[in-house]
C-alpha positions as CSV (number, residue, x, y, z in Angstrom):
1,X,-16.9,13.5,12.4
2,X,-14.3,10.8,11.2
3,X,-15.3,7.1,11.4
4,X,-13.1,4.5,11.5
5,X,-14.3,0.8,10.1
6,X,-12.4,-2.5,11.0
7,X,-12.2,-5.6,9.0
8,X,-10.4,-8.4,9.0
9,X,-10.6,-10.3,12.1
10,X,-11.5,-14.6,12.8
11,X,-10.4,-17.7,14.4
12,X,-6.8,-18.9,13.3
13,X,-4.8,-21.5,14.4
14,X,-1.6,-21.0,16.0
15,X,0.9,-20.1,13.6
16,X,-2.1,-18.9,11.2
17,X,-2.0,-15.4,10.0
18,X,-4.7,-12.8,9.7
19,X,-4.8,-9.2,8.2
20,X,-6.6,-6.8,9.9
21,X,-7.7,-3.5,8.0
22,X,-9.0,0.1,9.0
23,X,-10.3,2.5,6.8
24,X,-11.0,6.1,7.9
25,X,-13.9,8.1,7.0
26,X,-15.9,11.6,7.1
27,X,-14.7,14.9,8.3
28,X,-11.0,14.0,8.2
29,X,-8.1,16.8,8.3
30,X,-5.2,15.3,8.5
31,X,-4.7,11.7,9.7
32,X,-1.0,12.5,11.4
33,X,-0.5,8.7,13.2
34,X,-2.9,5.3,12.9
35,X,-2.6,2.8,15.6
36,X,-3.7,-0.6,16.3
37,X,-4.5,-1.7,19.9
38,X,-5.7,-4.9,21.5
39,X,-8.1,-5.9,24.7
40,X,-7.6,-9.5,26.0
41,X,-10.0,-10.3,28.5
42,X,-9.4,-9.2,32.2
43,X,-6.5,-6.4,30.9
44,X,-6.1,-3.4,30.3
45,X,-5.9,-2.5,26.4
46,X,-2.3,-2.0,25.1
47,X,-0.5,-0.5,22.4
48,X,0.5,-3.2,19.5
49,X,1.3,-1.2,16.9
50,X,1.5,2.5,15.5
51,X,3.0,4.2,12.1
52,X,3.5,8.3,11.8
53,X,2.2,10.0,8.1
54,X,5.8,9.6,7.4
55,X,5.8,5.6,7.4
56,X,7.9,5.4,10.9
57,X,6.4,2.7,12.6
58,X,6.7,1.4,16.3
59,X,5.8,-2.4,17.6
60,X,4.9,-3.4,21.0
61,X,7.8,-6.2,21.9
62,X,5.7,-9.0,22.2
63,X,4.7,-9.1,18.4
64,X,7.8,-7.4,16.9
65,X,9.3,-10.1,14.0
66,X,5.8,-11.2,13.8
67,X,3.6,-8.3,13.0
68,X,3.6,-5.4,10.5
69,X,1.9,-2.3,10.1
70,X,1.2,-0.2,7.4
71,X,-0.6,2.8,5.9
72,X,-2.1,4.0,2.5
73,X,-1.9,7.5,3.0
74,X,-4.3,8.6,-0.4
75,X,-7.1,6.1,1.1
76,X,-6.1,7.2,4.9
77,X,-6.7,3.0,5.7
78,X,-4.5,1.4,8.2
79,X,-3.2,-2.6,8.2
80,X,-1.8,-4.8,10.4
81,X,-0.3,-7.7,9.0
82,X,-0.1,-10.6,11.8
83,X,1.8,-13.9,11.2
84,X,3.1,-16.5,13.5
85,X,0.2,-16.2,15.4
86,X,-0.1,-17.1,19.2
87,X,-2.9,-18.0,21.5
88,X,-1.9,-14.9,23.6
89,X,-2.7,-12.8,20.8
90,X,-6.1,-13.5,21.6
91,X,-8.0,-10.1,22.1
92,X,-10.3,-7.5,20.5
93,X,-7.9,-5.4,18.1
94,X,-8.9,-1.4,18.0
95,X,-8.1,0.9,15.5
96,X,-7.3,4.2,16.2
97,X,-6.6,7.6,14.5
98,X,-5.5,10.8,15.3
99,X,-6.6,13.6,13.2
100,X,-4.4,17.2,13.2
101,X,-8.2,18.6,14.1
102,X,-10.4,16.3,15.6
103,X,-8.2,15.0,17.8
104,X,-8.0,10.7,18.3
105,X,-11.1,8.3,17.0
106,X,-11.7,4.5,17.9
107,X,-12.7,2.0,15.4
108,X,-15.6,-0.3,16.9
109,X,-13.5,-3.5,17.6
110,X,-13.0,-6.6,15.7
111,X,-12.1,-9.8,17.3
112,X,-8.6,-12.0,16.7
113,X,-9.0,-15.5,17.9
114,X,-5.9,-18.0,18.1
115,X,-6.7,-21.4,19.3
116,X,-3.9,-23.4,20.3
């Protein structure tokens, strides 16, 4: 029903930046809040990011001052602008989308390397 699609990801060197992007697709309602989450290796996947319809936005501490996110609500695509980059942001980042119908969708993953 709704798709998400990632792009965005690579190998940076510490202190790089990237810009990841998700764009949101198909049977969509409503897109109320977009989200970006992470998976390193070995842990569980965490929260990094996430910004309401109404532009409020809320940061994980461990990237706050470092990352931002941000929304084009006509295009329903999500960003996540990530600078000072550290090798423990290492992980796959995740999209995710929570439409007022459909309830919450996954984008499929896009790796963020950081080597040291």
């Amino acid at each position: 029903q709704v798709q998400l699609v990632e792009s965005g990801g690579g190998l940076v060197q510490s202190g790089g930046s990237l810009r990841l992007s998700c764009a949101a697709s198909g049977r969509i309602t409503y897109m109320r809040t977009m989200a970006w989450y992470r998976q390193a290796p070995g842990k569980e996947r965490e929260l990094v990011a996430e910004i309401t319809s109404g532009a409020m936005a809320n940061y994980a501490e461990s990237v706050k001052g470092r990352f931002t996110i941000s929304r084009d609500n006509a295009k329903t695509t999500v960003y996540l602008q990530m600078n000072s980059l550290k090798p423990e942001d290492t992980a796959v980042y995740y999209c995710k989308g929570r439409d007022s119908t459909y309830g919450d969708f996954w984008g499929q993953g896009s790796q963020v390397t950081v080597s040291s």
